[in-house]
N, C-alpha and C positions, 0 to 999 in steps of 0.2 A: 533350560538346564543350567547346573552351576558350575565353577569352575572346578568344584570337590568331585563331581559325574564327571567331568572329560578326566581330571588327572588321574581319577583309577581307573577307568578305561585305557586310556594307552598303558597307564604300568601295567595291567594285566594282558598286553596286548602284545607290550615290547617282553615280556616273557615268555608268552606264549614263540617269538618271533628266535629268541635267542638257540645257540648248537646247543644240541645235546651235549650233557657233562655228566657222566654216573657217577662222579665227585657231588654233584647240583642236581639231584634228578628234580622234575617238577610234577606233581602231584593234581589234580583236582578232587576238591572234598565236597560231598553235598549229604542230605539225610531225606528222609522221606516215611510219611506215614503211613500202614498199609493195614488195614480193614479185613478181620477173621469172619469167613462166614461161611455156616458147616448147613449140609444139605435137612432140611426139615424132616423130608422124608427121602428112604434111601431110594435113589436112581433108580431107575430100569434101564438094563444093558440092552443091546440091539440086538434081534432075532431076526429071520429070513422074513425081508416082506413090513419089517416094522423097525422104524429108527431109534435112537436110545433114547430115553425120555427122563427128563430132570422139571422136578416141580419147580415155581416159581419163586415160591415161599422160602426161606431160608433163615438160618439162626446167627443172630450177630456174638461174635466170641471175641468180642474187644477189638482193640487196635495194638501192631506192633509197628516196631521203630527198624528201616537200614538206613544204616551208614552206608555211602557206597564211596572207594575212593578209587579214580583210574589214574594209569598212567599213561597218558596217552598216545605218545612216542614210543614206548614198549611193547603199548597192545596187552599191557594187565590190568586187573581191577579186583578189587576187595569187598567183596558185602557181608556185613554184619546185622546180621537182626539180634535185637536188642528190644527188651519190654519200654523203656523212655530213651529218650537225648536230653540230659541233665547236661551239666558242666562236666561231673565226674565220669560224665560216656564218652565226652567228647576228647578230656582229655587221656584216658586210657583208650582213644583210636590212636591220638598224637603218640602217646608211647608205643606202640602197637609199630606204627610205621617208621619208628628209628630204631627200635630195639629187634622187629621182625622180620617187617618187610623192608628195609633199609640201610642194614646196620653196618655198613661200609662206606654210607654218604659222608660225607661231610658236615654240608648244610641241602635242607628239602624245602623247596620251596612248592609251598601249599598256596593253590588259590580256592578260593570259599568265597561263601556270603557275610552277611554284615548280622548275624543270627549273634543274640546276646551274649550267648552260649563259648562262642568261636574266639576266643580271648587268651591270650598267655596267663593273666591272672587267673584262667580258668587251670591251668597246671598248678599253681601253688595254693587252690583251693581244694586240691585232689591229692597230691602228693607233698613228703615232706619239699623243705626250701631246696635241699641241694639237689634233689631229684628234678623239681621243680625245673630249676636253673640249666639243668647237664640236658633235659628237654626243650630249654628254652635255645638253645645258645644251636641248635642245630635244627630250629627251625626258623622260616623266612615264610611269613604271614603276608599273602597279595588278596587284597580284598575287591572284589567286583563291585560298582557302584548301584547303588541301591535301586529298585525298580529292572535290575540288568542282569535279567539271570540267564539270558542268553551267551554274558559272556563265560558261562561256568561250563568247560565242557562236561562236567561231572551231569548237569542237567540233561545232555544228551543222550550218555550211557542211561541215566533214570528212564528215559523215556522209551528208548528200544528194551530196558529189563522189564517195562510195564507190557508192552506189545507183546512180546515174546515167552514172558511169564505169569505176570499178575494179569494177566486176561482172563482169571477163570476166578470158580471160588476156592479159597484155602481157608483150613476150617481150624488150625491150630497153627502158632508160633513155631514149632517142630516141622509140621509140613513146610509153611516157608523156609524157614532155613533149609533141608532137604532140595525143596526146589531151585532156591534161588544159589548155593553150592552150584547144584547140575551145570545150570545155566553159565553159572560162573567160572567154573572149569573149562565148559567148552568152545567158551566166548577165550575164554585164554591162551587154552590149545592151538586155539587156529591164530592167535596172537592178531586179534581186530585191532585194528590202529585207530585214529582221528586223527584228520590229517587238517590243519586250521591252517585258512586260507587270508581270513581279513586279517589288513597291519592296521598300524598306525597312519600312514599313507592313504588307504582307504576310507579310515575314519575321519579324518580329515578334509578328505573329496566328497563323500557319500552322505557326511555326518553333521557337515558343518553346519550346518541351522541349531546344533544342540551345543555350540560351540558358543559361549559369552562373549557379547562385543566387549571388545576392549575401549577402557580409559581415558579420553584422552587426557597428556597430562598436561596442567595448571600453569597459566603462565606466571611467571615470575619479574 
């Protein structure tokens, strides 16, 4: 590993680790692609003595896009289905969570991936400059090291919204949305937390094989 993989790992690590500040709240951002497929032929519902029965065949209805962003200390989280994640998706999320879900922070600091897309130039290629700018200046971009999406807790909520939701077929964009709302709502309701455990300290003890020999330095 290099020494560019440990140093965003603990930045994202030593954030994850810092008090709550709802001046600072911190965010995770992640997207995901999700596969429409409507039944070929329609189900049979279940009768006494005979179970419901769904053919195997099914019709593919494209691919849709969420954004999902949680808050993980809060115990909220935001999913958006979206046709793509262009640059101008990503940054009308950015605006979305300082003009909507935000709009009393300060500065938000967003953790994410290293995805093209995830860029502040991606604001001044969506909005004018000043908009751009009054966007830029109140967000705080922590990038997770590449290959390391385990440190995104954003990955995690993806991965209970798939168990819990995208386990079946959905056969239109509409439906998803619909569904993943539901879910969304009631994941919030009850205000699920993620409560992250590894520091820096552990990375360190646990990790150190991925840690670069140092230097030594050059005699003189």
């Amino acid at each position: 590993m290099s020494g560019e993989f440990v140093a965003a790992m603990e930045d994202v690590v030593e954030v994850y680790a810092e008090a709550d500040d709802p001046k600072r709240p911190r965010v995770n951002f992640d997207e995901c692609s999700v596969e429409l497929h409507a039944d070929a032929r329609p189900p049979e519902p279940a009768a006494p003595g005979r179970p419901a029965r769904r053919d195997y065949e099914y019709v593919r209805n494209g691919t849709a896009n969420l954004f999902v962003l949680v808050d993980p200390s809060a115990g909220r989280r935001h999913v958006t289905v979206t046709e793509r994640r262009t640059k101008r998706d990503f940054a009308e999320q950015m605006r979305r969570l300082c003009d909507e879900w935000y709009p009393e922070a300060e500065v938000i600091r967003v953790v994410l991936d290293n995805l093209n897309t995830h860029t502040v130039g991606a604001l001044y290629e969506s909005f004018p400059p000043a908009e751009a700018r009054r966007l830029a200046a109140r967000l705080e971009f922590h990038y997770t090291p590449k290959h390391a999406s385990w440190l995104n807790m954003a990955e995690l909520e993806l991965s209970v919204l798939s168990r819990q939701c995208l386990n079946r077929r959905i056969p239109d964009a509409a439906t998803l949305a619909a569904e993943v709302k539901a879910w969304q709502d009631a994941r919030n309701e009850a205000g699920v937390k993620i409560a992250w455990c590894f520091k820096v300290a552990d990375a360190r003890k646990k990790m150190h094989r991925v840690y670069p020999k140092q230097t030594p330095a050059a005699d003189h």
